[in-house]
N, C-alpha and C positions, 0 to 999 in steps of 0.2 A: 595636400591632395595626393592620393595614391594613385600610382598609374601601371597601367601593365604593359609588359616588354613584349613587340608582337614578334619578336625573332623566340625567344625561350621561354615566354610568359610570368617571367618572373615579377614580383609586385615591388615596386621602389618609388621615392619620392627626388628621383635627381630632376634635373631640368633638361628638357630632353625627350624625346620620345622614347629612347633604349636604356635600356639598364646599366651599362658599361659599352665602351669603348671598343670593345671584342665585339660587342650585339650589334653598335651602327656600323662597324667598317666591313659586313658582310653585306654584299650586293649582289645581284643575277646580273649579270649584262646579257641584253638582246643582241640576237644579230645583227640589229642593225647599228649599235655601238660598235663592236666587233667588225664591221666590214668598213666603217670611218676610219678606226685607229689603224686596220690593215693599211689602208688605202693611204692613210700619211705615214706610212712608215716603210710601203715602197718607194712611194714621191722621196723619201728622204735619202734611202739606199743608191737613188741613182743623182744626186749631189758631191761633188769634187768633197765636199768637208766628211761626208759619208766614209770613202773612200780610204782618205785619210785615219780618219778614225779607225776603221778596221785595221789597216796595214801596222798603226802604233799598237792597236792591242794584239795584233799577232808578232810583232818581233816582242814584244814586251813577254808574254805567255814565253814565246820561245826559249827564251831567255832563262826565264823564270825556273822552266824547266830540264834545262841545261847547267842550273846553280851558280846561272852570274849575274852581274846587276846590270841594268838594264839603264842607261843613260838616254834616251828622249831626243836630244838632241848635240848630235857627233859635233866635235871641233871642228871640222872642214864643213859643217852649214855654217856655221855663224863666225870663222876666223876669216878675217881678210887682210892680204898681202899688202904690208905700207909701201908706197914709192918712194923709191930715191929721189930725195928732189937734191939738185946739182946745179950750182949757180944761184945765179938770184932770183927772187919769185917770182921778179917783172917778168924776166924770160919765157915765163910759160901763162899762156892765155889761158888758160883753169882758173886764174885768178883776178882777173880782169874786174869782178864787179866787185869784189873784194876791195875793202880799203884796209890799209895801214892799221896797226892801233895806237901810231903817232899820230894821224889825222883826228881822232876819236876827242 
């Protein structure tokens, strides 16, 4: 069955109403598409993850364009300070529900 392509008219027998792949992913969107996707895409700008986002891609760019590499996340976010611990462990109530692993 011959069928014609309503975007360029062209005559093919694919399955499908378009001729190619290029002919279906061209769309009109209405306004009133356009004022949806507006409308969640401020709702999302004003979200703490938003936010974030932005600030990564603007040191990252900075970065980028200053000819250094851009590390994501600095060693003083994610390094934490070990405790001295001095004496025995009973000593210190942090460990209180903690059992032995001679108990175990």
């Amino acid at each position: 069955m011959i069928k014609k392509c309503p975007r360029c008219g062209a005559n093919h027998k694919k399955k499908g109403t378009y001729c190619s792949r290029s002919c279906a992913n061209v769309r009109t969107h209405t306004q009133a598409d356009k004022d949806i996707r507006r409308k969640k895409l401020l709702d999302y700008h004003k979200t703490p993850e938003s936010a974030a986002t932005r600030e990564k891609a603007s040191r990252s760019r900075t970065a980028y364009n200053k000819g250094l590499e851009y590390n994501a996340i600095p060693q003083e976010d994610y390094a934490v300070e070990i405790p001295t611990v001095m004496g025995e462990i009973e000593d210190y109530e942090m460990f209180d529900n903690f059992e032995r692993i001679e108990k175990w």
